[in-house]
C-alpha positions in Angstrom: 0.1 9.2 -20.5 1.7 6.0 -20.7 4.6 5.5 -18.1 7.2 3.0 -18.0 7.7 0.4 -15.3 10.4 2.4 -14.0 8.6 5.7 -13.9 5.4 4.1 -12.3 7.7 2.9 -9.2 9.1 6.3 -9.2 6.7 8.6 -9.4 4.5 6.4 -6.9 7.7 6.5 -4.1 7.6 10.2 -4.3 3.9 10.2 -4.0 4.2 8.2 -0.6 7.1 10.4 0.2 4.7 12.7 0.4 2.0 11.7 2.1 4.9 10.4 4.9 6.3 14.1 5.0 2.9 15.2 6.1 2.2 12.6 9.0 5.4 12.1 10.5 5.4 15.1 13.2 1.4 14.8 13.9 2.3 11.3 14.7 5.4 11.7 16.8 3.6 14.6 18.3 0.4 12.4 19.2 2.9 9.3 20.8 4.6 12.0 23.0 1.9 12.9 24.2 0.3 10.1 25.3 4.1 9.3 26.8 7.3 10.9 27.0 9.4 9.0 25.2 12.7 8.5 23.2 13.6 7.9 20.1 13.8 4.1 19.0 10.7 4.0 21.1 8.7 6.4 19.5 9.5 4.3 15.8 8.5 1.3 17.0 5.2 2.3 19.0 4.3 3.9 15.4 5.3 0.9 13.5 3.2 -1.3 16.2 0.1 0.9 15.6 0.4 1.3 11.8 0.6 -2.5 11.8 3.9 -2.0 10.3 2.9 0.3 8.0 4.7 3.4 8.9 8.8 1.9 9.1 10.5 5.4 10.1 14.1 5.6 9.8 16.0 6.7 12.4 17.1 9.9 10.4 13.8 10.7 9.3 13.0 10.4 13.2 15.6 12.0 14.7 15.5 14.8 12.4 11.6 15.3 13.1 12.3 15.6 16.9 15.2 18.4 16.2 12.6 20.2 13.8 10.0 19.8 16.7 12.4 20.6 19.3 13.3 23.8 17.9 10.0 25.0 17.0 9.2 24.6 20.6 6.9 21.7 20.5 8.7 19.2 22.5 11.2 19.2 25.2 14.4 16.9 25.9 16.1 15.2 28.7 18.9 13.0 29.2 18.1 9.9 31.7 20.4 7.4 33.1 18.9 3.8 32.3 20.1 1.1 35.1 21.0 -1.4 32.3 21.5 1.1 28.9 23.3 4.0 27.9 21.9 7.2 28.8 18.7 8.2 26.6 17.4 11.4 25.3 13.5 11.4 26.4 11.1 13.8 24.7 7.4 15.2 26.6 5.0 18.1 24.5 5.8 21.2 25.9 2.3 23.2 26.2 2.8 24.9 22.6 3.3 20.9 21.6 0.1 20.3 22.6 -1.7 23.1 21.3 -0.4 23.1 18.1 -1.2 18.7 18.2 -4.7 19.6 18.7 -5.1 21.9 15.9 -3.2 19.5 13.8 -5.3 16.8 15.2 -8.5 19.1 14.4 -7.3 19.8 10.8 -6.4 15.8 10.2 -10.1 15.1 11.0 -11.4 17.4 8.7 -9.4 16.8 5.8 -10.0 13.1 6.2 -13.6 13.9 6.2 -13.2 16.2 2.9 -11.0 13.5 1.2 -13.7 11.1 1.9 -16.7 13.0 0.5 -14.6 13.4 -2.7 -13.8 9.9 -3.4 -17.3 8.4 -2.8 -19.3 11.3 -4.1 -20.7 11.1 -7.7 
């Protein structure tokens, strides 16, 4: 199938859509639990690591950390900064870190399976 310019950028942004709808919470999950954290924090520690890769948008983010907050994975606080307004701090609760470790486990072996497919003949 031949595709258009237009439908090329298209259908390639919803590809990465993708692939970013499946890493976001593993990823917030994993720089949670390395430190409790809020927010604008947690976007640009990701976008330091990914070498600017990963640029999360504060909806996107804030919207993964209600998702994981409901579903029990993280916990919140509210801390009075010296110099800044208050900010909402998020730590793994012990389900958070169980479930990042199976997601952690299943990341590693669907990289591995991915792998073995594309340099396989």
């Amino acid at each position: 199938m031949v595709y258009s310019c237009g439908m090329v950028d298209t259908n390639f942004r919803r590809y990465v859509d993708q692939l970013l709808r499946g890493v976001v919470e593993p990823l917030m999950l994993f720089i949670i639990g390395e430190l409790p954290s809020h927010g604008y924090r947690i976007t640009k520690e990701i976008e330091r690591r990914s070498s600017g890769y990963f640029q999360l948008t504060a909806s996107t983010v804030y919207s993964a950390l209600r998702r994981l907050e409901e579903d029990g994975l993280v916990h919140s606080t509210w801390e009075a900064m010296a110099s800044n307004p208050r900010r909402r701090y998020y730590s793994l609760t012990e389900q958070g870190r169980a479930i990042l470790t199976l997601k952690l486990n299943e990341w590693e072996r669907f990289s591995v399976a991915a792998e073995r497919v594309m340099t396989s003949s």
